[in-house]
VMD Tcl script that draws the C-alpha trace (Angstrom):
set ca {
  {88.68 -49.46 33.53}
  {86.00 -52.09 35.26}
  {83.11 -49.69 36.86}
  {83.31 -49.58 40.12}
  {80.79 -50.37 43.00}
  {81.35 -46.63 44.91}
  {80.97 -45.18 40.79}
  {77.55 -46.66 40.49}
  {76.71 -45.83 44.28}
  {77.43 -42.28 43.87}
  {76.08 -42.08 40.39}
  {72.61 -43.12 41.85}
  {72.90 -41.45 44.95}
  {73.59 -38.10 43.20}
  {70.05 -38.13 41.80}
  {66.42 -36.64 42.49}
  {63.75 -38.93 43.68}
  {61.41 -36.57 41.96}
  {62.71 -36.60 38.26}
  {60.35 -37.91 35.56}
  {61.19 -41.38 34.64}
  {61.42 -42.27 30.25}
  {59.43 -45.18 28.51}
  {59.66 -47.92 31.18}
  {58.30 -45.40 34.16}
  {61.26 -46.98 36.25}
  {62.15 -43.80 38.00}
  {65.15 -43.18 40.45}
  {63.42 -44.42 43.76}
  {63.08 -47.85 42.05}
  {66.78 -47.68 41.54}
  {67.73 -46.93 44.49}
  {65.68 -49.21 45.90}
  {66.68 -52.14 43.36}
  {70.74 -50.81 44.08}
  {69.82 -52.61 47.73}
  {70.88 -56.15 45.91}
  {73.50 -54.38 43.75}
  {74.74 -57.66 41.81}
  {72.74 -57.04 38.79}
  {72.88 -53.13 38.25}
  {76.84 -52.95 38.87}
  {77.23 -56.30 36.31}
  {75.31 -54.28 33.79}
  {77.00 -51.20 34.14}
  {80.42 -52.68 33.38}
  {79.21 -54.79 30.89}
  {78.09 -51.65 29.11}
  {80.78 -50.33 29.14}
  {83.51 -53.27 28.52}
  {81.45 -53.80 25.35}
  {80.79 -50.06 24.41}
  {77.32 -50.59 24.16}
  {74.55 -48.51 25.30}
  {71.17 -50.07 25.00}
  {68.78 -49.41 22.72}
  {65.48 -49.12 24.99}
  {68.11 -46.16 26.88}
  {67.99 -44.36 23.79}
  {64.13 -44.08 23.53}
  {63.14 -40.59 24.96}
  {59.99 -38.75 25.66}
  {59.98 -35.79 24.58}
  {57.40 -33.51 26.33}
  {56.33 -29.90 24.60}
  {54.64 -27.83 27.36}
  {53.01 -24.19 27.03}
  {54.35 -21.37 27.66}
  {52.53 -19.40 29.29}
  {51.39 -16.31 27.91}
  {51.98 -16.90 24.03}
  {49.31 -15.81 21.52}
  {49.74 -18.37 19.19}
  {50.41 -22.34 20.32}
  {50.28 -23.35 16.93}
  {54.00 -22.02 16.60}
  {56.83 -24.55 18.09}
  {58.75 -21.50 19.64}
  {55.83 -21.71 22.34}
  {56.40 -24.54 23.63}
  {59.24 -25.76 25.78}
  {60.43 -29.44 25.33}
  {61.72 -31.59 28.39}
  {63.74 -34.96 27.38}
  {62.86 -37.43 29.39}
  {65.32 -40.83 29.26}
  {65.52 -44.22 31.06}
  {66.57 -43.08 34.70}
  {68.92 -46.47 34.45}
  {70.37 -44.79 31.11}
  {71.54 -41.56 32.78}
  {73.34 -43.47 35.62}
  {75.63 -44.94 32.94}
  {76.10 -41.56 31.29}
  {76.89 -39.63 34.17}
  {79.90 -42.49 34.95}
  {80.63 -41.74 31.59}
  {80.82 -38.14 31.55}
  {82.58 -37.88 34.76}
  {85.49 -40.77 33.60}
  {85.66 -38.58 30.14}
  {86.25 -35.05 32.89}
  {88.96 -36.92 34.46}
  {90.39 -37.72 31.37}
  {90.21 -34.90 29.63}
  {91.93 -32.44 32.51}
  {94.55 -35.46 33.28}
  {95.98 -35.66 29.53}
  {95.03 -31.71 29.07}
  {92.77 -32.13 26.46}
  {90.48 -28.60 27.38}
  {91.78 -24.93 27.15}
  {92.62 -23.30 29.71}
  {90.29 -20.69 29.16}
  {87.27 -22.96 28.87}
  {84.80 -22.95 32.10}
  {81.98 -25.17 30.93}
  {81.80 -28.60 31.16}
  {84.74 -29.10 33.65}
  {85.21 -29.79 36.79}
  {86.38 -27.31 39.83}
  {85.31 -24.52 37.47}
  {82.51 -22.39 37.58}
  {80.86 -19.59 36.35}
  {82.41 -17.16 39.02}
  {85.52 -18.82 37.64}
  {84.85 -17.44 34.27}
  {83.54 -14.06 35.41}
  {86.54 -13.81 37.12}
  {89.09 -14.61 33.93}
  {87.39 -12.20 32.13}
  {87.50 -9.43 34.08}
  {91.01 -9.58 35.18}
  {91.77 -9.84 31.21}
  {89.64 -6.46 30.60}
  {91.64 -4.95 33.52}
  {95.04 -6.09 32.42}
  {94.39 -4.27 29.09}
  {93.18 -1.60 30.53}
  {96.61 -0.84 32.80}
  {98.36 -1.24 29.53}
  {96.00 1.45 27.90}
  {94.50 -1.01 25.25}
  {90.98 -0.88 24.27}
  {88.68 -4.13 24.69}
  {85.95 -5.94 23.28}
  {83.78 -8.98 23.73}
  {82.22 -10.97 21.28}
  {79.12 -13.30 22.32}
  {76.86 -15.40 20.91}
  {74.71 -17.80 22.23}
  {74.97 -21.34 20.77}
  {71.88 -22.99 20.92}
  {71.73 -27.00 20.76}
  {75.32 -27.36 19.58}
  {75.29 -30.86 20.62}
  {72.17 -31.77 19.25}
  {73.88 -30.83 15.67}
  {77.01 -31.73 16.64}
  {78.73 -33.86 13.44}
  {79.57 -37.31 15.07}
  {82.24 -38.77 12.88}
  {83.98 -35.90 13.55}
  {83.13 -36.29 17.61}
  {84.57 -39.77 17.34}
  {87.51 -39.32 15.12}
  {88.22 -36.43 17.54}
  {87.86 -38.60 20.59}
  {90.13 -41.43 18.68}
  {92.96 -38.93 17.83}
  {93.17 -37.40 21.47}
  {93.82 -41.06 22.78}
  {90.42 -41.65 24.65}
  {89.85 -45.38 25.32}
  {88.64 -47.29 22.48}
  {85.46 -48.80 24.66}
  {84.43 -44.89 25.59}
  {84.88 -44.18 21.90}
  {82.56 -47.10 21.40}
  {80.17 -46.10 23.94}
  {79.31 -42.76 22.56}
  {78.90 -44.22 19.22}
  {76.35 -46.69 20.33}
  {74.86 -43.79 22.59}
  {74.69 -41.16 19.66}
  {73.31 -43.80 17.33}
  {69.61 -45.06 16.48}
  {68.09 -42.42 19.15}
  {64.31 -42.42 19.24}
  {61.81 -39.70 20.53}
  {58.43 -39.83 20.51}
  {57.27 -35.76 21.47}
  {53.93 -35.43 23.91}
  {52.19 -32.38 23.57}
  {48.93 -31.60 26.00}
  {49.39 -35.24 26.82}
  {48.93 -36.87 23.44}
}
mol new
graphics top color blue
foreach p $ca { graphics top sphere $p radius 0.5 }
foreach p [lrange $ca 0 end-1] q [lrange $ca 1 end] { graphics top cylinder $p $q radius 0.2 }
display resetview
């Protein structure tokens, strides 16, 4: 359960010197610089996540709106694209999060089969591939096909988080990672830039 030292190593590691830092402009070279005397990052990393807590200046985001380009009209919001930017720190913790929850969720079997997205060793090919071999398999047996799709934009953004939780509680998940993504889906802040106002 206790985050471990190669977690956080890879976790930082695994990022882009280049991404745009959130409200403290402590971006991922200062990390990895700071990771040198690793003491103090790993003992806040577990502590985050023995308590379920994830703090409130990582839940601050700037949200930038940029142009683009082309668009008659930049009075209308569809013209504009919007980048999050969070606490580089922040998204450390959430990708040892997210990648505990992947193990978890393939180990106990808690994602379909036929769902790609959001696991690991699957891909898109992967899906491609699925699909076609189910429109073929129909086909030798002389059955017509179809294929619904729709594209689901910002489902997690209006995502109902009771239900999240409760879900999370009645498929056995941890109580502390229960606990984390409450305190990380709660009090969020964003303060939205646009032509650097």
């Amino acid at each position: 359960m206790e985050v471990t030292h190669d977690e956080v190593s890879e976790a930082i590691s695994n990022t882009s010197s280049s991404s745009m830092p959130g409200y403290s402009q402590i971006n991922y070279q200062v990390i990895k610089w700071a990771w040198k005397c690793q003491t103090y990052i790993l003992a806040l990393m577990r502590k985050c996540l023995e308590t379920g807590y994830h703090p409130k200046s990582w839940r601050k985001a700037i949200v930038v709106a940029l142009r683009k380009p082309g668009k008659p009209d930049y009075s209308n919001p569809r013209a504009y694209w919007l980048i999050t930017l969070l606490e580089c720190l922040g998204k450390v913790l959430e990708k040892i999060v997210a990648r505990r929850l992947t193990y978890l969720a393939g180990k106990h079997g808690l994602v379909p089969a036929n769902q790609f997205r959001g696991c690991s060793n699957s891909s898109t090919i992967d899906a491609l591939l699925s699909f076609t071999n189910d429109v073929q398999c129909a086909w030798n047996h002389k059955l017509v096909t179809s294929a619904p799709t729709f594209d689901i934009k910002g489902y997690f953004d209006f995502i109902n988080h009771n239900r999240l939780l409760s879900e999370l509680c009645r498929k056995r998940i941890p109580l502390a990672y229960v606990r984390w993504v409450a305190s990380f889906l709660s009090d969020c802040k964003a303060a939205i830039c646009i032509d650097g106002k």
